[in-house]
C-alpha positions in Angstrom: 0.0 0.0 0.0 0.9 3.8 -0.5 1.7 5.5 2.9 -1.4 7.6 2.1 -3.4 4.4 1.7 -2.2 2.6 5.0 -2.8 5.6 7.1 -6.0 6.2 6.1 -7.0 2.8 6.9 -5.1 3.3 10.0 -7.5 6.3 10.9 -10.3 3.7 10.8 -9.0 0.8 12.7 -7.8 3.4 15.4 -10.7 4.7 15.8 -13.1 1.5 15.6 -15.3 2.6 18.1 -15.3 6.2 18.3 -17.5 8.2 16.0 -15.1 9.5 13.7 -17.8 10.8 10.4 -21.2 12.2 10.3 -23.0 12.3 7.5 -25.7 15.2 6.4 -28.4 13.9 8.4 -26.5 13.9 11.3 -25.7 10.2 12.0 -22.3 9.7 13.4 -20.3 6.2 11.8 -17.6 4.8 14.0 -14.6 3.6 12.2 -15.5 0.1 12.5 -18.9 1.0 10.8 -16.4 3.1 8.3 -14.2 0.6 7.8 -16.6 -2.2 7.4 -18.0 0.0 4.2 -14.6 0.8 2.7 -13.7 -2.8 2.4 -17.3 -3.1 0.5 -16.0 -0.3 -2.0 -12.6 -2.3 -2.3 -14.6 -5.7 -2.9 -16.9 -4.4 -5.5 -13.8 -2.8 -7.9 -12.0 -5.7 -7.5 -14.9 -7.8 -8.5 -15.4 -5.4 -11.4 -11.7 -5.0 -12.7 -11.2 -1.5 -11.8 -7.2 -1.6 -10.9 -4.1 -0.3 -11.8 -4.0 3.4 -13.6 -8.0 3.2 -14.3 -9.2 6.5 -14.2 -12.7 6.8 -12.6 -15.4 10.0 -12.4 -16.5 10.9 -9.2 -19.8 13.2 -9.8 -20.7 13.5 -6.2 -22.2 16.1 -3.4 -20.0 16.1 0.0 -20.9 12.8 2.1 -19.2 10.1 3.9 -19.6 8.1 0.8 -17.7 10.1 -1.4 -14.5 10.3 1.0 -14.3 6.4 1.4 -14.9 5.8 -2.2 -12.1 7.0 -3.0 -9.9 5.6 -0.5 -11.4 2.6 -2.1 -10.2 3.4 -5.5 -6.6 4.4 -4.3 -6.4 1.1 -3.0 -6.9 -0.5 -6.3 -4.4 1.6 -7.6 -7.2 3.3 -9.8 -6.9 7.1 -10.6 -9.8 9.8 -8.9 -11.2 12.7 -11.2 -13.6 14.5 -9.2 -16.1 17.0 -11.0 -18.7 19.3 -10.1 -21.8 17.6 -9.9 -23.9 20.2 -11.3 -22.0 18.7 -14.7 -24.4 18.4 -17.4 -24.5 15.1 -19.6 -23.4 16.6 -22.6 -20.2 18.1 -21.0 -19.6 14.7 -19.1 -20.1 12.8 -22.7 -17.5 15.3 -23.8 -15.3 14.6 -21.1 -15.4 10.9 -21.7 -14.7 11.4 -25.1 -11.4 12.8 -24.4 -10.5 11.0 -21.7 -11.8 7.2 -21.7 -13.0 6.7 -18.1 -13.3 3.2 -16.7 -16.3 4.0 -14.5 -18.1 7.1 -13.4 -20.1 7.2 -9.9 -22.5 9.5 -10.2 -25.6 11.1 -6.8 -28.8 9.1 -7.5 -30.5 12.3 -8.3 -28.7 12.9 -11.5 -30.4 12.1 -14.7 -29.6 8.5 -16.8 -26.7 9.3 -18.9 -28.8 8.6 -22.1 -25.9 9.6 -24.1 -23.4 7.1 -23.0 -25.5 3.9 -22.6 -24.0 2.6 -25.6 -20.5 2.7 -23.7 -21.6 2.3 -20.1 -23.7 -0.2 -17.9 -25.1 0.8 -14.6 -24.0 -1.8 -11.8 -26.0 -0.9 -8.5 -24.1 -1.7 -5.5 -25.6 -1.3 -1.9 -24.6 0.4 0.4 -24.1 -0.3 4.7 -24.6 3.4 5.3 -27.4 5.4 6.0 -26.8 7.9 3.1 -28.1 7.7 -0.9 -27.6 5.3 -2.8 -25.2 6.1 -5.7 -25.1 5.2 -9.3 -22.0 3.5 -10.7 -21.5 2.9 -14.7 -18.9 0.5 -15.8 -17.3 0.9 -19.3 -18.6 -2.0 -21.3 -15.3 -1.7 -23.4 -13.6 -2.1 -19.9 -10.6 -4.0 -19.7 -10.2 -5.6 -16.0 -7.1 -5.2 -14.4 -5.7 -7.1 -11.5 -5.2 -5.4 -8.5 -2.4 -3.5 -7.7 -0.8 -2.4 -4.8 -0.1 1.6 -4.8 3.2 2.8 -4.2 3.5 6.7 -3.3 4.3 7.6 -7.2 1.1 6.5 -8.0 -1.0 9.2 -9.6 -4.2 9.1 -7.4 -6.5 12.0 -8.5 -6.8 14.2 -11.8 -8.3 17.7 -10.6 -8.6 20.8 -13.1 -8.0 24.1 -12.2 -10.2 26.6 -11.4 -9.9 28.6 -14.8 -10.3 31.7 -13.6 -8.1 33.6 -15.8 -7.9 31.2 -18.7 -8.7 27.8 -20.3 -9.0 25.2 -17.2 -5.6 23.1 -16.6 -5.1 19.3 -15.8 -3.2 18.7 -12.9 -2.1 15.0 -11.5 -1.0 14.3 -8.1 0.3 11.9 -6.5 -0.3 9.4 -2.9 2.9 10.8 -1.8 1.9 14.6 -3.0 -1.7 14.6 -1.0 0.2 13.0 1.8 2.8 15.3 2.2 0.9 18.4 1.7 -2.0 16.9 3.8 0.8 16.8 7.0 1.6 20.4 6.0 -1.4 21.2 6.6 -1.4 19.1 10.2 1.6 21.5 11.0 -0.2 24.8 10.2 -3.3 23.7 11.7 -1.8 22.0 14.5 -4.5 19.4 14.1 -5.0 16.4 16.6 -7.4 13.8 17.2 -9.6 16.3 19.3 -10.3 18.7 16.8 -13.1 18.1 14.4 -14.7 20.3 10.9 -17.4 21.1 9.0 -16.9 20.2 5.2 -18.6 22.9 3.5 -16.8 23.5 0.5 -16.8 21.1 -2.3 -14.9 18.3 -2.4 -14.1 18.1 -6.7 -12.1 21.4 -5.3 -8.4 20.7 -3.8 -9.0 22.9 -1.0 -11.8 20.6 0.6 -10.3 17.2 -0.5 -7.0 17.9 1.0 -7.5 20.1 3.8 -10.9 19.3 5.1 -10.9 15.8 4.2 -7.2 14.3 4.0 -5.7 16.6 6.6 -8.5 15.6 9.4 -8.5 11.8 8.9 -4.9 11.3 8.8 -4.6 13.9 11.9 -7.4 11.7 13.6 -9.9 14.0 13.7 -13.7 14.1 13.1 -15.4 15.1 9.9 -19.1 16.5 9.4 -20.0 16.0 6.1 -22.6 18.6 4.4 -23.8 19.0 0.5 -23.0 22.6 1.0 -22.9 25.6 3.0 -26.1 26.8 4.5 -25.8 30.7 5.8 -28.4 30.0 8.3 -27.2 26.5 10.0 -23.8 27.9 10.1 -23.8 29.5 13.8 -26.0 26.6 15.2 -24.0 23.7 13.8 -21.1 25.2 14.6 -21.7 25.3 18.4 -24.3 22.2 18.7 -21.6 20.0 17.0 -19.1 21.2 18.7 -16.7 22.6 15.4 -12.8 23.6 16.2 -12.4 25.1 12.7 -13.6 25.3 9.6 -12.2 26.2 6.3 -14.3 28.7 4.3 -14.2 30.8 1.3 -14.1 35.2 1.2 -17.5 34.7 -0.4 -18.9 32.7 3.2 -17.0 35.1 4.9 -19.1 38.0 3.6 -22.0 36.8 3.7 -21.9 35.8 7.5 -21.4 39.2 7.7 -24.2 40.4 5.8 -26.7 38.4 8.3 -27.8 39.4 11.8 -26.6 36.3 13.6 -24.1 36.0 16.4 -22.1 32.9 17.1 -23.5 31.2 20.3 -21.2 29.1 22.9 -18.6 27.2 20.5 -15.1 25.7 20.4 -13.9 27.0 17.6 -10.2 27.6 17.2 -10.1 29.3 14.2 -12.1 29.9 10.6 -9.6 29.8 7.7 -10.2 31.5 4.2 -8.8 30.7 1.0 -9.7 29.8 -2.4 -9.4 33.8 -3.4 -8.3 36.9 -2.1 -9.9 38.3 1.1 -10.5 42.3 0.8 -8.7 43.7 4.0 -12.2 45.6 4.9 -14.2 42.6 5.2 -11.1 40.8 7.2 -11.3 44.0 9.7 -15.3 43.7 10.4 -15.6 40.3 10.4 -12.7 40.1 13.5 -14.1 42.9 15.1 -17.7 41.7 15.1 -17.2 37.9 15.9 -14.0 38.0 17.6 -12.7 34.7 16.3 -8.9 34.1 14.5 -9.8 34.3 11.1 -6.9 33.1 9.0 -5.7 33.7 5.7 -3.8 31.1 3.8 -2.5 31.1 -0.4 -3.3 27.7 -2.4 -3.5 26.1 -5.5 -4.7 23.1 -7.4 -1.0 22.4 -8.2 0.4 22.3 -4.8 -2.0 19.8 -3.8 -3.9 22.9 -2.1 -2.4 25.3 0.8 1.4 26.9 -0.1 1.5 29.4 2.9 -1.1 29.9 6.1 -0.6 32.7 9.1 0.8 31.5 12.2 -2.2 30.6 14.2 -0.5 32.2 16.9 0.9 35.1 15.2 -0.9 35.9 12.4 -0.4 39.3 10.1 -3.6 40.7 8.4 -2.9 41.9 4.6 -1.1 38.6 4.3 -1.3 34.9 3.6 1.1 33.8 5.9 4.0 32.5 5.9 5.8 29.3 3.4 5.5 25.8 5.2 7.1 22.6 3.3 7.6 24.5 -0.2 10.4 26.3 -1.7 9.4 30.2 -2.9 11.1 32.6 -4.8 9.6 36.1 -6.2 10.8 36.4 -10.1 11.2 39.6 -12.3 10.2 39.2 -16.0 13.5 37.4 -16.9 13.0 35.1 -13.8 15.9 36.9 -11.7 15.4 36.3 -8.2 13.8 39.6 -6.7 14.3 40.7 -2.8 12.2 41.3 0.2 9.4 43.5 -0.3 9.7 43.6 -4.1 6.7 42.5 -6.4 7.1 39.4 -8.3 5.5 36.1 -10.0 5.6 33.8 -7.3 7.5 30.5 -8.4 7.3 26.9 -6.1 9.3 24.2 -5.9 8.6 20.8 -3.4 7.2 17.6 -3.0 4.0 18.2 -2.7 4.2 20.9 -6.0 3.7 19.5 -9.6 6.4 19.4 -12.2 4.4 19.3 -15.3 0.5 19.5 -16.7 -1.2 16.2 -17.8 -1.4 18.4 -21.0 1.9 19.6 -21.7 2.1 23.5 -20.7 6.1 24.2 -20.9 6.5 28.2 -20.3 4.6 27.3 -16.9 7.6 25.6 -15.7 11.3 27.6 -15.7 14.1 25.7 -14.4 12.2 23.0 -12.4 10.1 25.8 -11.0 6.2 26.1 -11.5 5.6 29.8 -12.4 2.1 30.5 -10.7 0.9 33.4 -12.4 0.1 35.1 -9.4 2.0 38.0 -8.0 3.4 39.0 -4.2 6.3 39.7 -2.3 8.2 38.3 1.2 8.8 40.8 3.7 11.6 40.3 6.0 9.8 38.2 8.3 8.9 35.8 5.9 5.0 36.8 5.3 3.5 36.5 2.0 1.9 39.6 0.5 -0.3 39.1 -3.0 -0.9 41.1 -5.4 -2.9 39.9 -8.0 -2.7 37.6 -11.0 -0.5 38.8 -13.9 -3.1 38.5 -15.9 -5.6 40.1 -14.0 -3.5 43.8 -13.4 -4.8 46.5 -15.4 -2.6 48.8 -17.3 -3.9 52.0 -18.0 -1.0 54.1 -19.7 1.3 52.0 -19.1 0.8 52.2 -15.4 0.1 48.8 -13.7 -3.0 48.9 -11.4 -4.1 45.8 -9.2 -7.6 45.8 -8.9 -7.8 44.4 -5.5 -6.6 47.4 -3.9 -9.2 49.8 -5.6 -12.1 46.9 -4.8 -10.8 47.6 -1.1 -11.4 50.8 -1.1 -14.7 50.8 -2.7 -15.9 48.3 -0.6 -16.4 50.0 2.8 -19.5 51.6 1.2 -22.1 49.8 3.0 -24.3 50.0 0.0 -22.2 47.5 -1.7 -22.7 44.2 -1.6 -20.1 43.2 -3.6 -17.8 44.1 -6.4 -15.3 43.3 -8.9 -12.8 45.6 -11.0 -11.5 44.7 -14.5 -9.9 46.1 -17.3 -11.6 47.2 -20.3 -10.5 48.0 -24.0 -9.5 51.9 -23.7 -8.3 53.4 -27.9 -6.5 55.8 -25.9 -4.8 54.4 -22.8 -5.0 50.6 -23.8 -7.5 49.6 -21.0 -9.6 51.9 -18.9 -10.8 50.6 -14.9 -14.3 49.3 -15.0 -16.1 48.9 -11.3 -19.0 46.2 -11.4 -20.9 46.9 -8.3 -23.4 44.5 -7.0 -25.8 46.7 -4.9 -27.7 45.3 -1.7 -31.0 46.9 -3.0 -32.2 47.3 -6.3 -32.6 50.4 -7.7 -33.4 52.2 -11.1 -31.6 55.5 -10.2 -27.9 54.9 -9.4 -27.2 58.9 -9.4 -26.3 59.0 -5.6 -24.7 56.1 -5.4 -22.3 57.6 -8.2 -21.6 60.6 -6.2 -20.4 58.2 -3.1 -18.2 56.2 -5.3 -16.3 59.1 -7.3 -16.3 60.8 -3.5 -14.4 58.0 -2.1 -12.0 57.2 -5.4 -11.2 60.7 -5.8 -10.4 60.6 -2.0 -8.4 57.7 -1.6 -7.1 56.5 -4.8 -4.4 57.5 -7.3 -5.9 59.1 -10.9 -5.1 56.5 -12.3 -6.5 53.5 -10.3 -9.9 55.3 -10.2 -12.3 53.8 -11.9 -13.5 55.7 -15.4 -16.7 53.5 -15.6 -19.2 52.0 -12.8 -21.5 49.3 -14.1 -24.7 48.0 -12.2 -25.2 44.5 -12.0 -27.5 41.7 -9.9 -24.4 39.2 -9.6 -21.0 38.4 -10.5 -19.7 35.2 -12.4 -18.1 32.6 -10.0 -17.0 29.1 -9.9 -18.2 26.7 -7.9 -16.3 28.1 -5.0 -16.9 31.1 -5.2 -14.4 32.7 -7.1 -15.1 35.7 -9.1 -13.9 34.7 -13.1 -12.3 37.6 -14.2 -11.8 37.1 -17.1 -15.5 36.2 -18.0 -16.9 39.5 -16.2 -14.5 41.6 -18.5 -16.0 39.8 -21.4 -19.4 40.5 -20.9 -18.7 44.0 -20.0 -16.2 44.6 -23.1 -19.4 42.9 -25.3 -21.9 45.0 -22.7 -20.3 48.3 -23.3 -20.1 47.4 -27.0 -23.7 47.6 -27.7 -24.1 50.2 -25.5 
């Protein structure tokens, strides 16, 4: 077995008689009970022929179900490519076009893949837990392969990433990848067997696959499994179940802010945000009206998830914290090596960080080091500071402007709900600042709202950063976690001011 195999089923038998997972409905599954259905899993691939470098689709909500699934198919030595399960049947027939899946497990709730019963067969298999049934297809033109054991080079799950600023990558990781970055995570967190988290966010995301789910088990901890995040359950599950931490997103952080509740009685540690950039003002009133640690971390797909996390006993607002288990370095244009406090592509280098794409993308890599795409600095104490995406900063003039730093300042007018700045074709300057602002309330006449914004630009921001155009909108494009896709919102607001 891998390492990351063996000590997952090392969580289990540890923990044989201790509640260890709850699932949505509340029903707590020691790890005998967890084992017990993990060994089922095992059985039925074996008795199916899924083994060695098959790659399965996982189309599934958050549940107990999905977590030991997979540690089924690892065991096999098969490969795990979650999705979203919002995925469409046309877009998964696509995706098994290119990529030849041996099975795909899919909620009951999602419609019979019409399109692919020529290639697949639906094989029901029961199930010891108290959750949904799922639905499994096997590929009729499936070859079985004998089981293999899974040594820690073994790729184990095929994610994509998030796409936010461009055409979604492949990434491949590896047992000994999740492991290692799953104990970095351990040493941030300092997790132990007496802490225990909310999943909220999705698990086909690295974020809640490797730090809610892979970092807990292998720390020993407990794990409340829930389809998704519910604004109004938050607070009360939070204190009735007894929560240490819980690993959330900028857009969960805002809106527990935008509701009236209070946190009752908890033992909550800390809430951690990731997944996109936090705006300062929101990090300030959420601390001072809850009065929990709220800490900011820096991850991507290709690390396997977190790269750098504040100390959670000295953390520094404005940052992400500070490097744990990966090499950094902040590169100029010609990838020289730039010093402390000057802004840079970050570039990462360790053994939980990739070294290629499943589809080759060469100028990402210089040197053995993965060029991110994002930009930052180290101060002298080590602390991250971002700045954006390269391809995200707006030039105006030839003047680079981050947009996160105008959104910040926009953003502490309460009539804003939230907000996004991109660049927009300018004939003159090249690109021009474009505000989308998402308004709490609704209104046809925007004239005073206008005269707050260009009051608070003109006070606080440079001439060039302020924004030239403010557009109304009733929501922003995200992905599945959250994020805001840039790129997409400067589309439709290019095409949008077009036919104006």
């Amino acid at each position: 077995m891998s390492e990351l195999t063996e000590r997952l089923q090392q969580q289990l038998i540890a923990g044989a008689t201790r509640p260890l997972m709850q699932d949505a409905n509340q029903h707590w599954y020691t790890g005998s009970e967890l084992n017990l259905e993990e060994n089922v899993w095992k059985n039925y691939w074996q008795n199916k022929g899924i083994g060695h470098n098959d790659i399965v689709l996982v189309s599934l909500t958050n549940s107990v179900t999905y977590t030991l699934a997979i540690q089924s198919l690892w065991e096999v030595g098969a490969i795990v490519q979650p999705i979203n399960p919002a995925t469409n049947e046309i877009q998964i027939s696509e995706l098994e076009d290119q990529y030849h899946y041996s099975a795909i497990i899919l909620d009951t709730n999602t419609t019979e893949l019409e399109v692919l019963n020529d290639l697949f067969t639906n094989h029901p298999r029961l199930t010891t837990l108290h959750e949904p049934e799922v639905q499994i297809f096997i590929c009729n033109k499936h070859q079985a392969h004998p089981l293999e054991i899974p040594n820690d080079e073994q790729l184990a799950l095929i994610m994509h990433t998030s796409g936010t600023t461009g055409k979604p990558k492949r990434v491949g990781l590896t047992h000994h990848q999740l492991l290692a970055e799953a104990f970095n995570v351990i040493d941030s967190e300092e997790l132990t067997e007496k802490d225990s988290t909310l999943i909220l966010m999705p698990m086909f995301h690295i974020n809640a696959m490797v730090i809610s789910n892979l970092a807990t088990r292998l720390s020993h901890g407990q794990l409340l499994f829930r389809p998704k995040f519910s604004a109004h359950l938050f607070w009360k599950e939070v204190s009735s179940e007894m929560v240490t931490w819980v690993s959330l997103t900028p857009a969960i952080v805002a809106i527990l802010l935008q509701r009236d509740e209070q946190p009752r009685e908890n033992r909550l540690r800390f809430l951690r945000t990731a997944s996109a950039p936090l705006l300062p003002s929101i990090h300030q009133q959420f601390s001072q009206r809850f009065s929990i640690p709220l800490i900011e971390s820096y991850g991507m797909t290709e690390a396997a998830s977190q790269i750098a996390q504040n100390p959670l006993e000295k953390p520094v607002q404005n940052t992400v914290g500070i490097i744990k288990g990966t090499q950094i370095r902040i590169l100029d244009g010609n990838h020289q090596e730039l010093g402390p406090n000057e802004i840079g592509e970050i570039a990462l280098k360790g053994e939980h960080i990739i070294t290629h794409y499943l589809d080759p993308q060469p100028e990402a890599f210089h040197d053995g080091w993965l060029l991110t795409g994002d930009l930052g600095s180290l101060d002298e104490q080590g602390y991250l500071h971002m700045a954006g995406r390269i391809k995200e900063m707006i030039i105006r003039g030839g003047e680079n402007i981050n947009p996160l730093a105008v959104e910040d300042c926009l953003n502490d007018l309460k009539f804003i709900r939230e907000m996004a700045v991109v660049g927009t074709p300018d004939l003159i300057y090249g690109e021009t600042v474009t505000a989308v602002i998402v308004p709490k309330k609704l209104s046809q006449d925007h004239r005073h709202q206008l005269a707050l914004l260009n009051e608070l630009a003109n006070e606080q921001l440079l001439p060039v950063e302020r924004p030239t155009k403010y557009i109304f909108s009733t929501q922003l494009p995200k992905n599945a976690t959250g994020k805001i896709q840039r790129t997409l919102l400067a589309q439709e607001v290019t095409q949008q001011l077009k036919e104006a």
